[in-house]
C-alpha positions as CSV (number, residue, x, y, z in Angstrom):
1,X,-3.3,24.6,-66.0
2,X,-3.8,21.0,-67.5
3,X,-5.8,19.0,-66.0
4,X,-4.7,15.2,-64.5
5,X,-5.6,13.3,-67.0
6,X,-4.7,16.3,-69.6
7,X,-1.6,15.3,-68.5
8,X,-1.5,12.2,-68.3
9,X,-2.5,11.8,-72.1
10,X,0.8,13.9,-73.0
11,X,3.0,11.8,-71.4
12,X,1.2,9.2,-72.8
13,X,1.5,10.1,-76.5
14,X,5.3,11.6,-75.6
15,X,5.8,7.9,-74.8
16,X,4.0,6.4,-78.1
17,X,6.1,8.9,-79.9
18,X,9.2,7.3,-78.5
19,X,8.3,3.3,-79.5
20,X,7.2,2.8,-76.1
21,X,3.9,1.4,-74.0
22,X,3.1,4.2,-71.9
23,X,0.1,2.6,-70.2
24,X,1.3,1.6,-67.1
25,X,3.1,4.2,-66.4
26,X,0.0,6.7,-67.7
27,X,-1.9,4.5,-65.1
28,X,1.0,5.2,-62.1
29,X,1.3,8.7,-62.8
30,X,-2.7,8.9,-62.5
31,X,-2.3,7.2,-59.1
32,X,0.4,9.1,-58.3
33,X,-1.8,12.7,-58.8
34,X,-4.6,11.2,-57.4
35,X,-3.0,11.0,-54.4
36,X,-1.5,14.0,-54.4
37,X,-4.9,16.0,-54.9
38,X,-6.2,14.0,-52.0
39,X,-3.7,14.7,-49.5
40,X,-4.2,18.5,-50.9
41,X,-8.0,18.2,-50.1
42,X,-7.2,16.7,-46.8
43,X,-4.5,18.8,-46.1
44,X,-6.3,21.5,-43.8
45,X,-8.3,18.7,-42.0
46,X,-5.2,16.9,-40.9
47,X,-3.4,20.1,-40.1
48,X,-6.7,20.7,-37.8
49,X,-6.4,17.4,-36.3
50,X,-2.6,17.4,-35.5
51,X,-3.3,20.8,-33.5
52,X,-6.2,19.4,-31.4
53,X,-3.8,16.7,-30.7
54,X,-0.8,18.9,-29.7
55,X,-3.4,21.3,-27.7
56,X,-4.8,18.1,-26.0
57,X,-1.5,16.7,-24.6
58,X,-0.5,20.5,-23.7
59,X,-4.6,20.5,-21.6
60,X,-3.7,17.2,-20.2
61,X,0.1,18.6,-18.8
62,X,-1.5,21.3,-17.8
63,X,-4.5,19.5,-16.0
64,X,-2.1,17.3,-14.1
65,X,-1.0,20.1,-12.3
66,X,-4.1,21.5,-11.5
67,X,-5.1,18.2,-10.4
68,X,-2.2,17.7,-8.2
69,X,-3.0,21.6,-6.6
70,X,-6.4,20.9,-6.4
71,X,-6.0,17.8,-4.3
72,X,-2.9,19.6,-2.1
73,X,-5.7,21.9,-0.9
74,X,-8.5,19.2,-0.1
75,X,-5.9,17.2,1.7
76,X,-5.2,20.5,3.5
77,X,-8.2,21.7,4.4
78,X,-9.1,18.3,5.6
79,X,-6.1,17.8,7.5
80,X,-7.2,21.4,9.4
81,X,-10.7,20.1,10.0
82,X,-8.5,17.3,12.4
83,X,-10.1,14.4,10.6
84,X,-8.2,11.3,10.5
85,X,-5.1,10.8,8.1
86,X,-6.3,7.6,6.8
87,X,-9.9,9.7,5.9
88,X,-7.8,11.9,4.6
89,X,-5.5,9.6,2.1
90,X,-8.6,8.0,0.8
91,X,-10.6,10.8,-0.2
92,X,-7.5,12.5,-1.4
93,X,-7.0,9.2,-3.7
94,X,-10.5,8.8,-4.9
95,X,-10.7,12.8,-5.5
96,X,-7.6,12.6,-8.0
97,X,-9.1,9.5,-9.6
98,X,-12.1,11.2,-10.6
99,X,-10.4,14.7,-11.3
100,X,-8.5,12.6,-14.1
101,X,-11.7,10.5,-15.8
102,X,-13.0,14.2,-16.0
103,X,-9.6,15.5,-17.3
104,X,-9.9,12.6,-20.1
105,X,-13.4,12.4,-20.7
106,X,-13.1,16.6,-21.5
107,X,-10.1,16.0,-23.7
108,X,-11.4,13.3,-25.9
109,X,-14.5,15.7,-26.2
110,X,-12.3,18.3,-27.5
111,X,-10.7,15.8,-30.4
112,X,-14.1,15.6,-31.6
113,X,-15.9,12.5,-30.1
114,X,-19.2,13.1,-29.1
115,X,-20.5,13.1,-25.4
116,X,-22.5,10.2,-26.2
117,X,-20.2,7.7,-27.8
118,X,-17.3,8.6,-24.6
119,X,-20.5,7.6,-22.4
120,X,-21.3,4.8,-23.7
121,X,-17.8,3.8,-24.1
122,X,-17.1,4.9,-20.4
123,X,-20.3,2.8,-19.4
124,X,-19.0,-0.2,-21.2
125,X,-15.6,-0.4,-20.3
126,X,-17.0,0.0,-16.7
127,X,-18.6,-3.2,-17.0
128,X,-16.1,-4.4,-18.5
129,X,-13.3,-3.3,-16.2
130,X,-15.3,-4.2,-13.5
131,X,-16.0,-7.9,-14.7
132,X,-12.3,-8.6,-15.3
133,X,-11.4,-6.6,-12.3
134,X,-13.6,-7.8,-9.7
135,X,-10.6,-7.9,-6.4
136,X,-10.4,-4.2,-7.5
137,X,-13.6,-3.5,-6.8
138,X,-13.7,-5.2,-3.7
139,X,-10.4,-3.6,-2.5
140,X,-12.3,-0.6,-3.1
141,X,-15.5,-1.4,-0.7
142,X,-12.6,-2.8,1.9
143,X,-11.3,0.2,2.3
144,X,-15.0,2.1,2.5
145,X,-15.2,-0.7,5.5
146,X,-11.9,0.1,7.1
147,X,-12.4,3.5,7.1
148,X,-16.1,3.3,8.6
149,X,-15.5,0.7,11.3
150,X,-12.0,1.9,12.1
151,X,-9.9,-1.2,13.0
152,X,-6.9,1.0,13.0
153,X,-5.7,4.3,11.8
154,X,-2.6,5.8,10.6
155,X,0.8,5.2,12.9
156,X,-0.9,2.2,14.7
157,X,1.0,-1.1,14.6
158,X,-1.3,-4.0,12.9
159,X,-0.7,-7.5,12.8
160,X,-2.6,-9.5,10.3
161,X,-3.3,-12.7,11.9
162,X,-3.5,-15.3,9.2
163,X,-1.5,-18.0,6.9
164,X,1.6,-15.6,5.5
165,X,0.4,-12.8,7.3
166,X,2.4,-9.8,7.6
167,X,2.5,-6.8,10.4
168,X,4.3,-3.4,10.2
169,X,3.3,0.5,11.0
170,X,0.1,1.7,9.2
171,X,1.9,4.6,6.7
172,X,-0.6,5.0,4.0
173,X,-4.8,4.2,3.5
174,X,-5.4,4.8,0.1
175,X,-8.5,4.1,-2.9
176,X,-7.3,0.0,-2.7
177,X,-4.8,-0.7,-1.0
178,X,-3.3,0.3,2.6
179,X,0.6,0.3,2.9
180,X,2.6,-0.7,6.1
181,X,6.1,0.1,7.1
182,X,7.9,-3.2,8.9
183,X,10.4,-3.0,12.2
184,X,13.3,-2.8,9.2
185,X,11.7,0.0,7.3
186,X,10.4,-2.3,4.7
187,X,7.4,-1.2,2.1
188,X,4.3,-3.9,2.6
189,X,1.4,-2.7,0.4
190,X,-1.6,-5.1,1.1
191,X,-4.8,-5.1,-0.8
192,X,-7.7,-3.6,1.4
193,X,-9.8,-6.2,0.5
194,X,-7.9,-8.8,2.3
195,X,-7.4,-6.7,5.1
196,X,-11.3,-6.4,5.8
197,X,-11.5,-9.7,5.3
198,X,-8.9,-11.1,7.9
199,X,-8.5,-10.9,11.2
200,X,-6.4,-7.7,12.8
201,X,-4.6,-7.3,15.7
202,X,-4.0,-3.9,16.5
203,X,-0.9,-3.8,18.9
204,X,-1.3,0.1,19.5
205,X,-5.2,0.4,19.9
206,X,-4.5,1.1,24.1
207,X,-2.4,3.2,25.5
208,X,-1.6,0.5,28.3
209,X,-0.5,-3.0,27.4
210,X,0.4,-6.0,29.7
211,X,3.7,-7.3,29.9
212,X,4.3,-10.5,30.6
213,X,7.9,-12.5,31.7
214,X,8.6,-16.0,32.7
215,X,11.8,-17.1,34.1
216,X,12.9,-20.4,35.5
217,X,14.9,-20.7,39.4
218,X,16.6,-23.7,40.9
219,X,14.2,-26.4,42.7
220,X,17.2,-25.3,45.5
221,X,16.6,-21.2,45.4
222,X,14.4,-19.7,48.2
223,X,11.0,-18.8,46.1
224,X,10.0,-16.3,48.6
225,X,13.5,-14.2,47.8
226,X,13.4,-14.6,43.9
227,X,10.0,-13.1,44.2
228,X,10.8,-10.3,46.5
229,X,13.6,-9.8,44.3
230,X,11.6,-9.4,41.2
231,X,8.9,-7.0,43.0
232,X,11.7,-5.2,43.9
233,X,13.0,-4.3,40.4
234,X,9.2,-3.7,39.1
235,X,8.5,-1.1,41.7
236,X,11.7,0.8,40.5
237,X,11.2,0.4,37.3
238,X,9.9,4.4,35.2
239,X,8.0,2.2,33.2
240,X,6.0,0.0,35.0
241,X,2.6,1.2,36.6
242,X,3.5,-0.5,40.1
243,X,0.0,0.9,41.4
244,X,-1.6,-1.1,39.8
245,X,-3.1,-3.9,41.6
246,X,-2.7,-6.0,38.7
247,X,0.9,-6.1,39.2
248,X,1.5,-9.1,40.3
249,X,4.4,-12.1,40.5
250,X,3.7,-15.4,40.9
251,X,5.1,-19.3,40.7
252,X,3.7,-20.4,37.2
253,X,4.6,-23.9,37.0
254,X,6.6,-26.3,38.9
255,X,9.0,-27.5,35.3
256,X,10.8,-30.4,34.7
257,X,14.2,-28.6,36.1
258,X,13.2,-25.5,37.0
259,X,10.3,-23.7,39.5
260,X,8.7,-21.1,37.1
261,X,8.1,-17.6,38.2
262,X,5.8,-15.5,36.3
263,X,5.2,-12.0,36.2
264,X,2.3,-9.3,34.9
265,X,2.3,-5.7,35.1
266,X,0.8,-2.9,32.6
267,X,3.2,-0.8,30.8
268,X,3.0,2.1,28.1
269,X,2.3,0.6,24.8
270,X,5.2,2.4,23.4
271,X,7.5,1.7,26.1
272,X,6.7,-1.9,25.8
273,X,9.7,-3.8,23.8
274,X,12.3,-1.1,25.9
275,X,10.5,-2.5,29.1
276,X,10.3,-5.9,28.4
277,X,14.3,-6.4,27.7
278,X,15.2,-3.9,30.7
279,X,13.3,-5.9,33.3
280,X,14.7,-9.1,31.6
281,X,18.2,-7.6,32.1
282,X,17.5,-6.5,35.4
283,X,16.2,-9.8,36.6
284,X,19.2,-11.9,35.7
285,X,21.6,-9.4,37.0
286,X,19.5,-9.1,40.5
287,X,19.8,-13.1,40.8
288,X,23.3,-13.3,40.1
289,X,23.9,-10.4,43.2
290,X,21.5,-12.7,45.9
291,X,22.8,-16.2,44.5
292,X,19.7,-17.3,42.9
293,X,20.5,-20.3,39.9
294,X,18.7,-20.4,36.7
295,X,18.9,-23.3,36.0
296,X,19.5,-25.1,32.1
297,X,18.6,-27.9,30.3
298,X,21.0,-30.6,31.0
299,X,21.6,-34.2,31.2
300,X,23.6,-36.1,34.2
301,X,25.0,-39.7,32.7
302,X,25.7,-42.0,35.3
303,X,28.5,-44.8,34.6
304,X,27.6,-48.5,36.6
305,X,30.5,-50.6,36.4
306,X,30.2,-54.3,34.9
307,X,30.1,-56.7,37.9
């Protein structure tokens, strides 16, 4: 078999044999089987390559799922051991994280880059990442700190009490963020690191909480009768602990056009909205039946003739 530039030269002279320069194309065609014979030598290292690839996104498919088994039975067996759900969403969400930088760091291992250069590389983007990322990381250590001082769990009602605050159901507490459900099924996701950082009230923390209603009466109703009245309906009520010697109704304020009568009594936490409008319901029907006014806001305009 002629050699490249064997054959080269007889194109070459079939050219000069013709009238015509052959040395630029001599020189293309030279290019032209240069190439060739490279991509020839290459050949079995590319085909090599192009399978480590295809074998790498088939491991990483397949790692996925074992991932996603392997975390199925943590959660599991951690749900079984009765430890808290929010315990249980965080270390379910830190354990995939780290199941995946070892899926990765094994697959880039496999495409031939040394353990080395991916841990140096690993170690340098950490920096890195962690520099440019820096409300990350402290999302991170705000959820270490809500799940080891426990301002609320999973299913209790928070309220974060700041500027734009925001208050819903705890659903979810994950790596970095924690995610709460609102009164109309809205999706609030708030970064853990501002939740540690701000203050929290945690409607649901007691099993009892104390309701409290106001309510206004003529200056002309009997005070003693509105308050019987209202002792009345608290004693009937299923949900109010009328036991309780903390129960108690009393004349708040003396208003502008009204006497104000107050009321406290402890009530099931869970029971507390249905409670609070019932008894409000119950009042204004019970002072309708015995002729007790609440009064309104309202303005009398006397008219002096000109003398």
């Amino acid at each position: 078999m002629d050699t490249l530039s064997e054959t080269a030269d007889k194109v070459d002279q079939g050219l000069q044999n013709m009238g015509l320069d052959g040395t630029s194309v001599k020189q293309s065609l030279k290019d032209i089987l240069n190439f060739k014979e490279y991509l020839t030598e290459q050949l079995p290292a590319l085909t090599g390559f192009c399978i480590k690839v295809v074998l790498s996104i088939i491991v990483f498919f397949v790692g996925r799922r074992i991932i996603s088994w392997i975390v199925n039975i943590m959660r599991k067996s951690l749900e079984r051991a009765n430890i808290d759900a929010g315990v249980v969403q965080f270390i379910s969400s830190a354990g995939k994280a780290v199941l995946y930088m070892l899926l990765i760091f094994n697959i880039a291992i496999s495409l031939g880059v040394k353990e080395s250069s991916v841990a140096a590389l690993l170690g340098t983007a950490g920096v890195t990442v962690g520099l440019a990322l820096q409300g990350g990381l402290a999302n991170l250590a705000g959820g270490v700190l809500l799940l080891i001082f426990k301002p609320f769990v999973v299913g209790d009602y928070i309220i974060q009490d700041q500027t734009n605050g925001c208050e819903g159901t705890v659903a979810k507490i994950e790596i970095c963020y924690t995610t709460l459900l609102s009164i109309d099924n809205k999706k609030i996701v708030v970064p853990n690191g501002t939740l540690s950082n701000s203050t929290i009230i945690n409607v649901t923390a007691k099993e009892n909480r104390k309701l409290e209603i106001k309510v206004g009466i003529s200056y002309d109703a009997d005070i003693r009768k509105a308050k019987k009245v209202i002792e009345d309906i608290l004693k009937a009520d299923p949900d109010t602990r009328s036991d309780n010697s903390e129960m108690v109704v009393f004349v708040d304020s003396l208003a502008d056009s009204a006497v104000i009568i107050g009321l406290r009594v402890w009530v099931p936490t869970d029971a507390y909205w249905k409670t609070k409008w019932r008894l409000n319901q119950r009042i204004k029907e019970e002072f309708d039946a015995n002729g007790i006014t609440i009064p309104y806001n309202q303005m009398e305009v006397y008219l002096h003739p000109r003398k």
